[in-house]
Phi, psi and omega in degrees: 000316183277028165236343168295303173287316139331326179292314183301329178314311197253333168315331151311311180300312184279004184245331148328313254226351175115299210337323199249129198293154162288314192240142189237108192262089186291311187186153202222129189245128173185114187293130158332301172234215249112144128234155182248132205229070049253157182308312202245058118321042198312306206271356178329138124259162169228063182329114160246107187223185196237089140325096179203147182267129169261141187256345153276056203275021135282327157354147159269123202231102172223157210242140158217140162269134149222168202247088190069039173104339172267139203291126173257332190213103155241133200236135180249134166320153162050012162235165165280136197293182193239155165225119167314132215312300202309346204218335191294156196053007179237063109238137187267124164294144179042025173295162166220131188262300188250181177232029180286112159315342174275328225228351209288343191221051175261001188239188172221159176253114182258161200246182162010087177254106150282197151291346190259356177292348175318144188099161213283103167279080212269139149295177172178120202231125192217134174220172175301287225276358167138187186244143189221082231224153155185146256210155178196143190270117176285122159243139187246119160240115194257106169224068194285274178218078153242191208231120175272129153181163219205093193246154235197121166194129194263119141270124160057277181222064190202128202237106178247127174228146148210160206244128179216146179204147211244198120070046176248179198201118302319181193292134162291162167243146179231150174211156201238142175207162204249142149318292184261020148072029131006037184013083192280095191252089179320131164276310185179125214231129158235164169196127190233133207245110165251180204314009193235351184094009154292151196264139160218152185205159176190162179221129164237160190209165179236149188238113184281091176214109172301329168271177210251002135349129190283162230221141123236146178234172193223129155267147128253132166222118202265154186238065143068215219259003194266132193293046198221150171230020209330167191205157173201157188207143175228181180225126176247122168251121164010280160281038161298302218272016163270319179269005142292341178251001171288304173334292159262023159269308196291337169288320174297329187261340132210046138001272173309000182223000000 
């Protein structure tokens, strides 16, 4: 009975004392990937929001965005938000997701979206009674203009391919496979970051096959846990260079004859 009566003691207290939040900070919308599928993807937004219920709306109430730990976006109730020097043209001003007064500039809109729009978007929510925040991660995948390809030449009971892909966002991974499951043996994997943050990577590997069967081989490239893939596919048959080389036998013979 006396643990009954303390318990209840200090819930009084904490709701005297400010202790039990005004505001209840639910869940934050920040799409997992974005892509940019052409150059002039001028008009590209990204929507960003904060889901949360007030229970006070006297409360004192301010909304903040950050970009990997940096402040970026802040809206105080009954003010216009504001966006920080560093963001200013990659947030759209005076966007409003709602017309709600509690709710109305709690969310952001992002702009002119790069590669560099890439990254941890923590929400944050301060009310008098404490802070409350959570965070979800944005990948920007730009396959915008990038380049593919997948070249193939067959010596002798020996298949050399290599997959190389250029101007992509984020770093690729490549992988190589056989129709007819072939035995594939990587030779040699580079992947280079250039001065603008784009990937260029390639593999080349040899396939040991001997029957005169036509062959397909496939690349792939796959981002790590990112649900997006590219492919490219080429066809090798066994026997080309024998009958790339009856081609020049039979003119030599005859020649000779």
């Amino acid at each position: 009975m006396r643990f009954v009566c303390n318990l209840f003691i200090c819930v009084i207290c904490l709701y005297l004392c400010g202790g039990v939040a005004s505001v209840i900070l639910k869940e934050v919308d920040v799409p997992p990937m974005v892509h940019i599928n052409n150059e002039d993807d001028d008009d590209l937004r990204v929507i960003l929001d904060c889901h949360y219920e007030i229970e006070d709306n006297k409360s004192f109430l301010v909304v903040k965005w950050l970009k990997d730990g940096e402040i970026a976006y802040q809206w105080i109730r009954g003010q216009p938000p504001s966006v920080f020097p560093n963001f200013v043209g990659k947030i759209e001003k005076n966007f409003a997701i709602s017309t709600d007064p509690d709710q109305q500039y709690r969310g952001i809109a992002l702009v002119n979206v790069t590669i560099d729009t890439s990254g941890v978007y923590r929400c944050l929510v301060q009310s008098k009674e404490g802070t409350y925040s959570k965070e979800k991660k944005l990948q920007i995948v730009d396959i915008s203009n990038y380049t593919l390809n997948l070249f193939h030449n067959r010596i002798q009971n020996e298949t050399h391919l290599e997959c190389s892909i250029e101007h992509i966002y984020p770093q690729p991974m490549i992988s190589l496979g056989s129709d007819d499951g072939d035995a594939i043996s990587i030779i040699s994997s580079q992947v280079n970051e250039d001065q603008n943050g784009y990937y260029n990577a390639s593999t080349v590997a040899v396939v040991n096959d001997d029957d005169d069967d036509v062959d397909q081989y496939e690349c792939v490239i796959t981002f790590g846990n990112l649900p997006l893939n590219l492919t490219k596919t080429t066809s090798s048959k066994g026997a080309s260079l024998n009958v790339f080389a009856t081609l020049f036998i039979i003119p030599i013979f005859l020649i000779f004859n």
